[in-house]
KEKE-3310 file (N, C-alpha, C; in steps of 0.2 Angstrom, whole numbers, plus 5000, padded with zeros to 4 digits):
npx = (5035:5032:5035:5041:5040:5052:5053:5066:5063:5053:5060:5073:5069:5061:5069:5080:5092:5107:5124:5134:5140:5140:5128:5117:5120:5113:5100:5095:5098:5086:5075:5078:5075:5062:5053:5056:5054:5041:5031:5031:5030:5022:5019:5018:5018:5019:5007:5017:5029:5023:5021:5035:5037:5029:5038:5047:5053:5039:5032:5041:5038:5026:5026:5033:5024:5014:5019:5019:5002:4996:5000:4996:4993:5002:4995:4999:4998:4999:5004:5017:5021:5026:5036:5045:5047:5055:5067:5072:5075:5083:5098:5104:5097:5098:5091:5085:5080:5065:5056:5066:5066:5050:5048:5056:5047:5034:5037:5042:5031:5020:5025:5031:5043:5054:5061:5063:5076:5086:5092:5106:5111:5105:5097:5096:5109:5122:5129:5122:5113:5113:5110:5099:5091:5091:5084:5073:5067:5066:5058:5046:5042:5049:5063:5063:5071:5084:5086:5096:5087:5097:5103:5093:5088:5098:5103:5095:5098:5110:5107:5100:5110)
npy = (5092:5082:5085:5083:5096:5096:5101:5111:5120:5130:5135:5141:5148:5159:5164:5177:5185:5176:5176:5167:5163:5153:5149:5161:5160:5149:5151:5161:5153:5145:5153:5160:5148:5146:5157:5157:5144:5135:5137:5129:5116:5102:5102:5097:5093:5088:5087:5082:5090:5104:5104:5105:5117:5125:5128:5137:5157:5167:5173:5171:5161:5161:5165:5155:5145:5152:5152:5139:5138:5134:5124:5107:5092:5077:5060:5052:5038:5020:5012:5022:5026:5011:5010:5021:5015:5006:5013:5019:5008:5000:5006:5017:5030:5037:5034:5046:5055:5052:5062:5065:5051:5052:5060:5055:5043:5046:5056:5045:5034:5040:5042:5054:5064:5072:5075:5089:5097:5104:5096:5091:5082:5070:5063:5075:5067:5062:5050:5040:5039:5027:5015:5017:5021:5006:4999:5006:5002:4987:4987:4989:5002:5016:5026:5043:5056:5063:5080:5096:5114:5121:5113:5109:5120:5120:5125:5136:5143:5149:5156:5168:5175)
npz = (4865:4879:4894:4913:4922:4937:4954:4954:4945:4946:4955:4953:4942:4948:4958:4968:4961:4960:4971:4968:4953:4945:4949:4947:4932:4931:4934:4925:4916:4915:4914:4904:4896:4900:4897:4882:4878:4885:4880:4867:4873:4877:4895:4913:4929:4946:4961:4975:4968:4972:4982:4988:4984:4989:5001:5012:5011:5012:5001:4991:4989:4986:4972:4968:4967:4958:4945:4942:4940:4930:4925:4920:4933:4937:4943:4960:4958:4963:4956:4953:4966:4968:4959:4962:4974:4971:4965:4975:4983:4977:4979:4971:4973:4989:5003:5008:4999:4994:4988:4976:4969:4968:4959:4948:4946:4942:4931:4922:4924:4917:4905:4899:4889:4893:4909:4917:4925:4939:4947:4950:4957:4961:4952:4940:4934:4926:4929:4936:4928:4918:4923:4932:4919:4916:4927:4928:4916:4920:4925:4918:4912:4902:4906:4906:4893:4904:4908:4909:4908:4903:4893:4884:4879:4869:4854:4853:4863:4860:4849:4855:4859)
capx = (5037:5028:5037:5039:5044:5053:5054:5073:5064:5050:5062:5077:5065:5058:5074:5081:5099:5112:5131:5137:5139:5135:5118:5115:5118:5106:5093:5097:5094:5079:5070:5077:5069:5055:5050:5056:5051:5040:5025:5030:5028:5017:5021:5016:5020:5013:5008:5025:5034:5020:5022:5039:5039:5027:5042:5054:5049:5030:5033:5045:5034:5020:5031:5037:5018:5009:5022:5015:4997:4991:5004:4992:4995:5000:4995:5004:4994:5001:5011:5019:5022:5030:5043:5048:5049:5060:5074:5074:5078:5088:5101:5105:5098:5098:5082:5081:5079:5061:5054:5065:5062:5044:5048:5058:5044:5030:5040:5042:5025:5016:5030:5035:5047:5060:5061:5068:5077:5093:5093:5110:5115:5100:5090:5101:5116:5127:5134:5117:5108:5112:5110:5092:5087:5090:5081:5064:5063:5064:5049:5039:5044:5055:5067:5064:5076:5082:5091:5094:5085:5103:5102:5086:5088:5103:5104:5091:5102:5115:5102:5100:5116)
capy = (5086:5079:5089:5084:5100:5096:5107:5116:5124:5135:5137:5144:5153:5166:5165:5181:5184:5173:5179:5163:5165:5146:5148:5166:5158:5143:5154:5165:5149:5144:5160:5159:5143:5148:5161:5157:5139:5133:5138:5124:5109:5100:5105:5093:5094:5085:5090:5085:5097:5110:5103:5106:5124:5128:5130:5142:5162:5166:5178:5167:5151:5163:5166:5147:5143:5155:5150:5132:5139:5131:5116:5099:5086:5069:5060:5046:5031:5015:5011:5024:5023:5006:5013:5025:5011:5000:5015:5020:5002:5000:5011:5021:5039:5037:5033:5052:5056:5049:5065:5063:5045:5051:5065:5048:5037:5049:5055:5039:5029:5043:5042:5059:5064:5074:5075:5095:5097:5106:5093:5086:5077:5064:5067:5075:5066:5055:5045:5035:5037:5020:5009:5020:5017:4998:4998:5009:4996:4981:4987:4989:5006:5018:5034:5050:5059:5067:5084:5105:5120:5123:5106:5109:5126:5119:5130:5143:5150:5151:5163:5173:5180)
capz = (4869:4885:4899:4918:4929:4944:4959:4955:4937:4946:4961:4949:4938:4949:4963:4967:4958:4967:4969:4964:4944:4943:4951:4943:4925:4928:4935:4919:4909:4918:4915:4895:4892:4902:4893:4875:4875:4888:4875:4862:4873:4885:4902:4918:4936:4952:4971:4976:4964:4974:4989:4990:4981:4995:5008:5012:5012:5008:4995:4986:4987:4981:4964:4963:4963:4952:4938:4939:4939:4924:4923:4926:4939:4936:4951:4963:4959:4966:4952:4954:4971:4969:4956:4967:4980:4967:4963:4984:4985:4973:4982:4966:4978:4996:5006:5012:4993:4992:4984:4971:4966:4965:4952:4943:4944:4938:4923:4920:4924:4913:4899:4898:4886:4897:4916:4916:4932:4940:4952:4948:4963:4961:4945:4930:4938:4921:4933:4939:4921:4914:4930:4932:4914:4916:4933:4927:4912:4921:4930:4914:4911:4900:4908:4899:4896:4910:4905:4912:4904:4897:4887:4882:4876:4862:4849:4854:4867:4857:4845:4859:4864)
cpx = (5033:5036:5037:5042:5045:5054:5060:5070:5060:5057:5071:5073:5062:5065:5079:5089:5104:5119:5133:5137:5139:5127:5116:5115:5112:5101:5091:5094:5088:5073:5070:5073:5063:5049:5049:5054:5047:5033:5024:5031:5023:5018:5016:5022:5017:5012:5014:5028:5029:5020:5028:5040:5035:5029:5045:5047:5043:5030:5036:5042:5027:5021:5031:5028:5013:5013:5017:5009:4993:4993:4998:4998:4995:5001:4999:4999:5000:5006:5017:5024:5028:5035:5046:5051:5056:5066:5072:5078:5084:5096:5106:5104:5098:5092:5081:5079:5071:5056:5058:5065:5058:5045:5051:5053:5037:5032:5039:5035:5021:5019:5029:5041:5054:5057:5064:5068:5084:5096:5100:5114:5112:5096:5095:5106:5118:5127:5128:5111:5107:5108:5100:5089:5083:5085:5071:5063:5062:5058:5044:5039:5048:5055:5065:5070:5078:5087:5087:5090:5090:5102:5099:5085:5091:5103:5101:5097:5108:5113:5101:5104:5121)
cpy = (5087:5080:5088:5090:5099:5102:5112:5119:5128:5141:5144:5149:5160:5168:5173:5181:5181:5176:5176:5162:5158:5146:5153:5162:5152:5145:5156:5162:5147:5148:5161:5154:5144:5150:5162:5150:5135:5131:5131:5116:5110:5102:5100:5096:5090:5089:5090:5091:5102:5111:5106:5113:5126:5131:5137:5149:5161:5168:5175:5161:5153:5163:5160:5145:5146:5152:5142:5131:5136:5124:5109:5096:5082:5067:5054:5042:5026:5011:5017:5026:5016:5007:5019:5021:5009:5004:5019:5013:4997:5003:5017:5029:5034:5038:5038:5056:5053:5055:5064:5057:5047:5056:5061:5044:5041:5051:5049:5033:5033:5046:5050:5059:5065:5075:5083:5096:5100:5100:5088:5081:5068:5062:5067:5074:5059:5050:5041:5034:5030:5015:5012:5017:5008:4997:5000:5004:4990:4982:4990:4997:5008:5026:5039:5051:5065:5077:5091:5107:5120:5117:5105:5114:5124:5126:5134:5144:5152:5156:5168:5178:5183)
cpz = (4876:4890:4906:4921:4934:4945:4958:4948:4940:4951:4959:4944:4940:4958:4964:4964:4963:4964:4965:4956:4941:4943:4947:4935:4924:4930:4928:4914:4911:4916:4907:4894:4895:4898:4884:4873:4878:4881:4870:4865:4876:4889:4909:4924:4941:4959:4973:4973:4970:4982:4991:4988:4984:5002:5007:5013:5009:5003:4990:4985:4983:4974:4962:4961:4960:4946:4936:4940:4934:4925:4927:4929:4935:4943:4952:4964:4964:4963:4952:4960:4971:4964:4959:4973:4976:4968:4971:4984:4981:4974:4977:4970:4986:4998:5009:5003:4990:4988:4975:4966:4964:4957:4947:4942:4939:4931:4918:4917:4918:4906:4894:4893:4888:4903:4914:4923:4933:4945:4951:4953:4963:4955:4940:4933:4932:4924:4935:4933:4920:4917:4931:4928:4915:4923:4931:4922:4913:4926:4925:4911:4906:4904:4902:4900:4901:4908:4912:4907:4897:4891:4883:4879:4868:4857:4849:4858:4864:4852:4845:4861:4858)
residu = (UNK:UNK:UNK:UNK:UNK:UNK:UNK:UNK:UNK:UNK:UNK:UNK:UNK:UNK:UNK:UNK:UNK:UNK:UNK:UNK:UNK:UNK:UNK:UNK:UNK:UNK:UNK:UNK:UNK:UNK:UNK:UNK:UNK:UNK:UNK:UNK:UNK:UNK:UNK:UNK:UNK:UNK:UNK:UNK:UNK:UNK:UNK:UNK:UNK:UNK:UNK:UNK:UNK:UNK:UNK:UNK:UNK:UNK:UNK:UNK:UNK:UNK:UNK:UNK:UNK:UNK:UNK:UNK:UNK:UNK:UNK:UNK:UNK:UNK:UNK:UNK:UNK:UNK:UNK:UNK:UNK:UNK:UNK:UNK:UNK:UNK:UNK:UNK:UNK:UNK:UNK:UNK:UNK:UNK:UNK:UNK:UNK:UNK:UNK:UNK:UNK:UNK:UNK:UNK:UNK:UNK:UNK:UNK:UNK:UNK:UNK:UNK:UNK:UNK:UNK:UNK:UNK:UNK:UNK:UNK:UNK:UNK:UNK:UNK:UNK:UNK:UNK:UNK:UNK:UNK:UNK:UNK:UNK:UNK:UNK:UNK:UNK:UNK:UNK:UNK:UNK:UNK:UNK:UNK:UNK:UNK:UNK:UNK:UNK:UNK:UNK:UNK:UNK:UNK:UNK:UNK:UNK:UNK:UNK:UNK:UNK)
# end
């Protein structure tokens, strides 16, 4: 499958152990499907995704971006650009959410198959799926599916354990 990476799958991937036993298991699964299934698809990313995995500590922005070392760019054309405009303005995220739109509109413009993301507040969030869908189609587009690692994994992780 044709693969977007958003920014929360290197950013969980190589994060130090966190307390909280939500975040620790989604790192956990982050690092499984990393490792056990990145190999059998496509894999894409953009400058944003690198852009943003560039902050924070040095050491740890060095880690987020050696992992996406090979991963190609798709770029922000213009079309692009204007489908990230439409679902900004479409008040579906909030107008300080412009990175993620653009991670919706690229997935999208270059008809990816999955968006993989932790980002469930904006992104893998059920509740604005439908209303998204119908909004990227009427701009000549289709949504990929937007899913977690965990999601993604399905029956391998349960293989694993």
């Amino acid at each position: 499958m044709r693969i977007y990476i958003e920014s929360t799958i290197p950013s969980y991937g190589v994060a130090r152990p966190a307390r909280d036993l939500l975040q620790a298991a989604r790192q956990q699964l982050t690092r499984d499907w990393w490792d056990s299934q990145r190999a059998k698809h496509e894999l894409f990313t953009s400058q944003v995704v690198l852009d943003e995995i560039a902050f924070g500590e040095k050491a740890m922005a060095q880690l987020r971006l050696e992992t996406l070392h090979a991963v190609p760019l798709l770029q922000v054309t213009d079309e692009v650009k204007e489908l990230a405009r439409e679902v900004l303005t479409s008040g579906l995220l909030p107008v300080t959410a412009d990175r993620d739109a653009t991670h919706i509109a690229l997935a999208s413009a270059y008809e990816m198959e999955i968006l993989l993301s932790w980002n469930c507040r904006h992104i893998a969030n059920a509740a604005i799926q439908a209303r998204l869908r119908r909004l990227v189609e009427e701009a000549g587009f289709t949504l990929p599916v937007i899913c977690t690692p965990e999601e993604l994994m399905g029956n391998n992780h349960e293989q694993n354990n």
